[in-house]
N, C-alpha and C positions, 0 to 999 in steps of 0.2 A: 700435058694439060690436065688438071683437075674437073673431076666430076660434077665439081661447082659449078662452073661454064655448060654442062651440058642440064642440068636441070635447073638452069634459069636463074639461079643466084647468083647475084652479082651486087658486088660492093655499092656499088651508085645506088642501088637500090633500097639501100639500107636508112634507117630512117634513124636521125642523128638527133637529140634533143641539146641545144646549146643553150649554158648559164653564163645571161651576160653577166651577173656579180664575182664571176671570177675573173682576177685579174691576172693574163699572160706573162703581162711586160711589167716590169715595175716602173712609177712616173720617173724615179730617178736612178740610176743606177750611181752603184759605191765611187765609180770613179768620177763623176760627176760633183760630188764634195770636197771640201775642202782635206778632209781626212782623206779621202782616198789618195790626195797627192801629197801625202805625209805632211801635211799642214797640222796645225791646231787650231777648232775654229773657235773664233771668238766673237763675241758680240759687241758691238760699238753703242746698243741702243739706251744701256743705263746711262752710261755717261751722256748722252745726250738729253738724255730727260733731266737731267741733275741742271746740266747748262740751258733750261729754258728758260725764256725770258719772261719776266713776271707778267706782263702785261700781256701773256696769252694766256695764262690761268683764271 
């Protein structure tokens, strides 16, 4: 047993300042992509713009 234990020091005691702006976990992780499953990702959203209908402009 360490000498910590006998003079009162103890972990729990210990006074911890936590930054919530750091982030642990990332929102997404690599495999979650389209890349991470050897895909190539693409975006569908020009072409849709291109095909709008005039009459929403």
């Amino acid at each position: 047993m360490s000498t910590d234990a006998f003079n009162g020091s103890r972990d729990d005691d210990r006074i911890v300042e936590l930054d919530d702006e750091v982030a642990v976990l990332p929102e997404q992780t690599r495999d979650d992509t389209d890349r991470g499953w050897g895909e190539r990702s693409w975006s569908n959203d020009d072409r849709l713009r291109e095909d709008r209908p005039p009459h929403w402009d």
